[in-house]
C-alpha positions as CSV (number, residue, x, y, z in Angstrom):
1,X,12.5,-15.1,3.5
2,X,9.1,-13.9,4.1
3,X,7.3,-11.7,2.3
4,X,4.6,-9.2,3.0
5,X,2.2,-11.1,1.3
6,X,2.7,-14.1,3.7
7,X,1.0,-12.3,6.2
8,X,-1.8,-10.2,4.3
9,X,-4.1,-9.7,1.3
10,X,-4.3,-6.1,-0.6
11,X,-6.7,-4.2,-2.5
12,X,-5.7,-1.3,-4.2
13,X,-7.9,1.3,-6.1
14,X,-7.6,5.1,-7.7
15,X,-9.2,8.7,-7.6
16,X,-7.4,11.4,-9.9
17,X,-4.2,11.6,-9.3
18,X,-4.7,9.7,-5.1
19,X,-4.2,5.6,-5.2
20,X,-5.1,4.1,-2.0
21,X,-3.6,0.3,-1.1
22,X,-5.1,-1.6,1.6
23,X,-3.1,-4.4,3.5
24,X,-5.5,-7.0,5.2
25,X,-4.0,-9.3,7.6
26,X,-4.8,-12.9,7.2
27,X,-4.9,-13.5,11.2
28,X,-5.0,-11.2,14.1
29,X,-1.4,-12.1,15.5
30,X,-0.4,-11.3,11.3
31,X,-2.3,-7.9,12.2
32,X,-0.3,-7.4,15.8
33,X,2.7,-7.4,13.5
34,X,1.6,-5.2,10.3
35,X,0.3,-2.4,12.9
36,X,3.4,-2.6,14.8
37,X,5.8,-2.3,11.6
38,X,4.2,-1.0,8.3
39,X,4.5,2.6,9.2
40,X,3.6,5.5,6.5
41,X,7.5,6.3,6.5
42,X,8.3,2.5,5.4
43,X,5.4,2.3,2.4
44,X,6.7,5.8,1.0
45,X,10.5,4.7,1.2
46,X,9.8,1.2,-0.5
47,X,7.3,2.5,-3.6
48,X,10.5,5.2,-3.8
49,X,10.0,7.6,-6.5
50,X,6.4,5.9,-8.0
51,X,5.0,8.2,-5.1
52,X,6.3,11.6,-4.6
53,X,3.7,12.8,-2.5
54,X,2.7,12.3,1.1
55,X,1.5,8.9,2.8
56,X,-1.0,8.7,5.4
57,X,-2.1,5.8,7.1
58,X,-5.4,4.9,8.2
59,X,-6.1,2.2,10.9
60,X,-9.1,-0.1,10.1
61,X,-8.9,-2.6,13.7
62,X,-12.1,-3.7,13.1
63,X,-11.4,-5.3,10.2
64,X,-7.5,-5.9,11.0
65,X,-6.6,-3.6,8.3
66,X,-4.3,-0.8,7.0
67,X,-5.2,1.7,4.4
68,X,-2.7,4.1,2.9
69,X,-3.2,6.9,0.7
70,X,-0.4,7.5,-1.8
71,X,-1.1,11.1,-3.1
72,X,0.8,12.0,-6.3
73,X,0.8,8.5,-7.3
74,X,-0.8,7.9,-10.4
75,X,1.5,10.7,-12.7
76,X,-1.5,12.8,-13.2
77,X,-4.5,9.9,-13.0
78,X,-6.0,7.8,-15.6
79,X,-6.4,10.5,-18.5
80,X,-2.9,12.5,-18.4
81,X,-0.7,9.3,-17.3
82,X,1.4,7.8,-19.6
83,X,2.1,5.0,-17.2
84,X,1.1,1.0,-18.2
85,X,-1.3,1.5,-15.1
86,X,-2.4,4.4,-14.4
87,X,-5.3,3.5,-12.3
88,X,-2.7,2.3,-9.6
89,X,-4.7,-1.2,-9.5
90,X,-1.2,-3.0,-9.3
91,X,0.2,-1.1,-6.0
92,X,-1.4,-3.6,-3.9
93,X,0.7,-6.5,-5.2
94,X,3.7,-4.5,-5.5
95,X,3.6,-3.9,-1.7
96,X,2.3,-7.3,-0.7
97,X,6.2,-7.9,-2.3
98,X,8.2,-6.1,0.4
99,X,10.7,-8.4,2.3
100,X,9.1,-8.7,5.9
101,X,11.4,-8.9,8.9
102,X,11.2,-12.7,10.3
């Protein structure tokens, strides 16, 4: 079984209460696929209830990247969440473990 992370690096960082992940594909081909099957839709259904606001995806070709913006993510943001991290700095790695199609 593959993995998300078998085909991409992430980054993940915070502003208030806004966490943005970005998913950066190892090779172009890895790219091809990411940009044909990581849609908005699928990131907000897999993080579940951890984001209950929108998700927008941003499309960084010339880098081969993805950024997403997870609003509503971080329970308030760093000074009003009572969550282990409230800076979202683990929502990269949580996504890079998504079961990829093969």
């Amino acid at each position: 079984m593959r993995r998300l992370f078998d085909l991409a690096y992430g980054r993940s960082g915070d502003k208030g209460n806004i966490a943005n992940v970005s998913v950066i594909a190892r090779t172009p081909e890895d790219y091809a696929e990411i940009k044909a099957k990581l849609t908005a839709e699928r990131v907000k259904a897999f993080y579940g209830d951890l984001v209950p606001g929108n998700v927008i995806r941003y499309e960084l070709d010339n880098i081969e990247a993805l950024n997403f913006v997870l609003h509503g993510a971080l329970d308030g943001g760093a000074t009003r969440s009572l969550r282990i991290d409230p800076l979202g700095k683990s929502l990269a790695g949580i996504l890079l473990s998504m079961e990829w199609d093969t």
